[in-house]
C-alpha positions, 0 to 999 in steps of 0.5 A: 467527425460531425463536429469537425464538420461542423467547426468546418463550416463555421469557420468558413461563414465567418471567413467569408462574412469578414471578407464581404465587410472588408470589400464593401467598407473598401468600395464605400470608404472609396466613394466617400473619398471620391465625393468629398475631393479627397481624390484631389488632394491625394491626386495633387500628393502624388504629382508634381509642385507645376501640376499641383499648382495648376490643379488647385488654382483651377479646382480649389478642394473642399474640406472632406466630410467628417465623420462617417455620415453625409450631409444633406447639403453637399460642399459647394464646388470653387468659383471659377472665372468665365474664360474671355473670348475672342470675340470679346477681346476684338470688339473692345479693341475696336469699340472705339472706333466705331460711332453711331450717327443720327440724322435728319432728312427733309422730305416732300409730299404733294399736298392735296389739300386746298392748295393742290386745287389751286396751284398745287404744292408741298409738304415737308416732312422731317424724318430721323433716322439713324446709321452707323459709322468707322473712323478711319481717319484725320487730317489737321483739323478734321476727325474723318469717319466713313459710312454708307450714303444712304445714311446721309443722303437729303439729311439737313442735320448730323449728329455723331455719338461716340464710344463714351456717349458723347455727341457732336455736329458733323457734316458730310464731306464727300458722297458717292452714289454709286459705290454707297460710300460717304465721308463725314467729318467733325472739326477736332475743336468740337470734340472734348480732350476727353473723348478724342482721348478714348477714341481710334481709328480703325485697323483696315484689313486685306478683304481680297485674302477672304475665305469663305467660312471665316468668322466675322464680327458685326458692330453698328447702331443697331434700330437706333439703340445704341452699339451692338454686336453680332457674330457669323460667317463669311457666306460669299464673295463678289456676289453681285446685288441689284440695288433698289435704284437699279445699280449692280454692287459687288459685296461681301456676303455673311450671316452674321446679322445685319439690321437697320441701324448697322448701315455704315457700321464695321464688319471685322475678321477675327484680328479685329480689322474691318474688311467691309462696311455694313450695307444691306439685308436681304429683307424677306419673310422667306430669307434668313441669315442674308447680309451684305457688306462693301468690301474694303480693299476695293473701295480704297482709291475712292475713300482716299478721293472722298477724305481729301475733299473739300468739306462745304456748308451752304453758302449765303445766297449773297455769295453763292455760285450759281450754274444758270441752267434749266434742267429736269430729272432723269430717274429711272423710269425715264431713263428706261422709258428714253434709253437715257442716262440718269442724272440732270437733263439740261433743257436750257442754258441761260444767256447770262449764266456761268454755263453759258461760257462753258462747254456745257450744251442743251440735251447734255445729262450732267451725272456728276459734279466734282465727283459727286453722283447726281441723280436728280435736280434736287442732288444738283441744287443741293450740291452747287449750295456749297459754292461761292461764286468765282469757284471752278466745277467740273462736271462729267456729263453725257452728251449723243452723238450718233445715236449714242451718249459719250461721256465727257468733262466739263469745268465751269466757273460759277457766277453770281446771281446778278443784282440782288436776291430779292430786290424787284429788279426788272434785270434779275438774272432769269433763274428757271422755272420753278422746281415741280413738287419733288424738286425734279425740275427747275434751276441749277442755281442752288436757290432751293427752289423745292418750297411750296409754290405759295411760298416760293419768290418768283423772279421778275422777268421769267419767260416760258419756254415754248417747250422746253421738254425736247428729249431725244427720241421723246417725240412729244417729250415726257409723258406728264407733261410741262411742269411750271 
C-alpha cells in the first residue's frame, strides 16, 4: 500500500511540474511574441488585404527576435510622418498675400538748445518703424494693399516686402482716420514678373457670420522680424474700444496674440479668409491674451472708396495748389476745453487765395478733405501737397449756427501761388503766418511751413493779425496764446 502511495504522489509532483513548465513557456513565448511585433504580423494574417495594408503602411513590423534571448538594444519602432495641420495647411495658402511694411516717419521736437532762447524752433527726428499689410487687390496699373493708418501716418518713405523677401517703394493711396484704415499702392512696373507670379490677393470672409470660440489665425510682421503666426480664439464681438485719441471703434475681440508689428496684418477664420484687420493690443502688466482687430464686413464700402482714389505724390511747388487760409489745430484738449470739433480751425481767408471764392467762412473747422480725416494743420498741409493748382477739393467742415456745428460741403478750387516761390517779390500772395514748432499753426498752402524758424523763408508782405485767436465761447482765445 506504501508503495502505491508513494508512486501516487510522484506521479502527481511531476504532473503538476509539467503543467507549471507547460503555462509559463505559454505566457513567456506570449510576451516574446508581443514585444517583437509578431502580434502584428499574426494580427495582419488574419485580417483582411485593406486592413492589412492600412496596418503595414502606418506600423512597418520589425524583424522578431532570434533566438530565445533578448537583445539589449531594443528594435528601433518605424519612422512615421508628422500629420499636416489645419493650421498649417491655411497659413501657406495665405502667406502670399500678406506683406510686411517698413516705413519712415519725420517727427519734431522743440529745440531747447540756443536757438529756443532766440527765436525758438525744431528738431526733426526720423523714426522706422514697421507694420503689416493684405493685398486685397489690383486695378490696371497698380497692386493695392490694406493696412491700419497708424502705420503710415506722417511717414516720408514706404517700403513693402513680399512672401519671396522681395522689397519695393510704395505710396499710400487713401486714409482714413476714423475707421484706422489705409490703402497703399505700388505700380505693377516696379514689381519683378517673378514675384507678382507668387503673390495673391486675399479671400475676405463674412465677419458678421462670427461665433464666439471660433479659431483664428493671426499673420503679420511681428516686432519688425518678419512673418510670423499665431493661433487663438474669437473672444467677442462688437466690443467697443476707446482709442488713445478719443475715438470709439467696434472690433473684433481675440486671444490670439497680437504684438507690434502685426498692425495691418490678417486675422483669418479656419477657411483660410481674412475676417478682420490686426489693429491693437490691450497693453497692461495686469492683462493677458486682449487683441483687437476691424472686422471686415464693415468696413467694406470704405476699402472700396479708399482703393478707388486717386494715388497723389507731392506736387513741385511751381504747380501746386494752394487753399489760402490761416488756421491752427483743434486737438484734443482744445476741442474738450471749447466744445469744439477737432480738425483746422480756419482763423483767416486770404483775400487773394482759392477759399476766398469759395464757401468757405472764418471760424469754420475743415475735418476732412476728399475724404481724408484732418486732424491737424500738419495732416491739411500734407494733404493739399498732392494738388496741382486748378484742381477742385472738397472739403466737409463744421461750421456754428445757434450755438450749435452743423456739418457742411465744401468744394474749392485751388489756386496757384502768385509769382514765384521765392523770387522777393513785394506782390507775393500773403501765405500765413508761420507753423509753430509742431506744425499746429499756420498756412493751408502745402509750403510745409513745419522747418525750423531759422530755416524757414519768410514771404515778403506778411502782415500780423490783430488777433487772429477769435474762437467761440474763447473769450480771450486759447490759453497759450499768439503763435507766430
Amino acid at each position: 500500500m506504501r508503495k502505491n502511495s508513494l508512486l501516487k504522489k510522484t506521479a502527481w509532483i511531476v504532473l503538476s511540474a509539467v503543467l507549471f513548465g507547460t503555462v509559463a513557456g505559454t505566457v513567456m513565448t506570449g510576451v516574446q511574441i508581443a514585444s517583437s511585433g509578431m502580434f502584428s504580423q499574426f494580427f495582419a494574417i488574419v485580417s483582411s488585404d485593406s486592413d492589412k495594408a492600412v496596418l503595414e503602411e502606418k506600423t512597418p513590423s520589425p524583424e522578431p527576435f532570434s533566438g530565445g534571448k533578448i537583445p539589449e538594444t531594443f528594435p528601433k519602432a518605424g519612422v512615421m510622418q508628422a500629420p499636416v495641420s489645419e493650421v498649417s495647411m491655411i497659413v501657406e495658402e495665405t502667406m502670399p498675400s500678406v506683406v510686411a511694411v517698413a516705413s519712415t516717419a519725420v517727427y519734431q521736437m522743440p529745440d531747447y538748445g540756443y536757438g529756443w532762447f532766440f527765436g525758438g524752433g525744431s528738431q526733426s527726428y526720423e523714426v522706422p518703424s514697421s507694420g503689416s499689410g493684405i493685398i486685397i487687390g489690383k486695378n490696371d496699373t497698380e497692386l493695392l494693399i490694406v493696412t491700419n493708418n497708424h502705420v503710415v501716418q506722417d511717414t516720408v518713405s514706404l517700403k513693402i516686402t513680399f512672401v519671396d523677401d522681395t522689397a519695393v517703394d510704395a505710396a499710400v493711396k487713401g486714409t482714413d482716420a476714423d475707421t484706422d484704415l489705409a490703402v497703399i499702392s505700388i505700380p505693377l512696373e516696379q514689381i519683378p514678373q517673378e514675384t507678382r507670379d507668387k503673390i495673391t490677393a486675399a479671400k475676405l470672409g463674412d465677419s458678421d457670420a462670427l461665433k464666439v470660440g471660433q479659431g483664428v489665425i493671426a499673420i503679420g510682421n511681428a516686432l519688425g522680424y518678419g512673418q510670423s503666426v499665431t493661433v487663438g480664439y474669437v473672444s467677442a464681438l462688437n466690443r467697443e474700444v476707446q482709442t488713445s485719441d478719443g475715438n470709439t471703434r467696434v472690433l473684433l475681440q481675440t486671444d490670439a496674440a497680437i504684438n507690434p508689428g502685426n498692425s495691418g496684418g490678417a486675422l483669418l477664420n479656419m477657411k483660410g479668409e481674412v475676417i478682420g484687420i490686426n489693429a491693437a493690443k490691450y497693453s497692461s502688466t495686469e492683462v493677458e491674451g486682449i487683441g483687437y482687430a476691424i472686422p471686415v464686413s464693415g468696413v467694406q464700402d470704405i476699402l472700396d472708396e479708399l482703393m478707388n482714389r486717386k494715388t497723389r505724390s507731392d506736387v513741385s511747388e511751381e504747380k501746386r495748389g494752394y487753399l489760402g487760409i490761416q488756421g491752427t489745430t483743434v486737438d484734443e484738449d482744445a476741442a474738450t476745453t471749447f466744445d469744439m470739433p477737432k480738425g483746422v480751425y480756419v482763423y483767416k481767408i486770404l483775400e487773394d487765395g482759392a477759399a476766398a471764392g469759395s464757401e468757405l467762412r472764418e471760424k469754420d473747422i475743415i475735418t476732412k478733405l476728399d475724404g481724408m480725416t484732418v486732424k491737424s494743420m500738419q495732416d491739411l498741409q500734407k494733404f493739399l501737397k498732392g494738388y496741382e493748382a486748378g484742381e477742385t477739393i472738397e472739403l466737409l467742415v463744421q461750421r456754428q449756427e445757434e450755438g450749435k456745428y452743423k456739418e457742411l460741403q465744401i468744394q474749392v478750387t485751388l489756386a496757384g501761388l502768385p509769382g514765384s516761390v521765392g523770387d522777393g517779390s513785394e506782390n507775393s500772395l500773403d501765405s500765413g503766418t508761420e507753423a509753430d514748432n509742431d506744425g499746429s499753426n499756420g498756412n493751408a498752402n502745402g509750403s510745409g511751413d513745419n522747418a525750423p524758424r531759422g530755416d524757414r523763408k519768410r514771404t515778403p508782405g506778411r502782415q500780423e493779425q490783430t488777433d487772429p485767436w477769435e474762437f467761440p465761447g474763447a473769450g480771450g482765445g486759447f490759453p497759450w496764446g499768439r503763435m507766430w
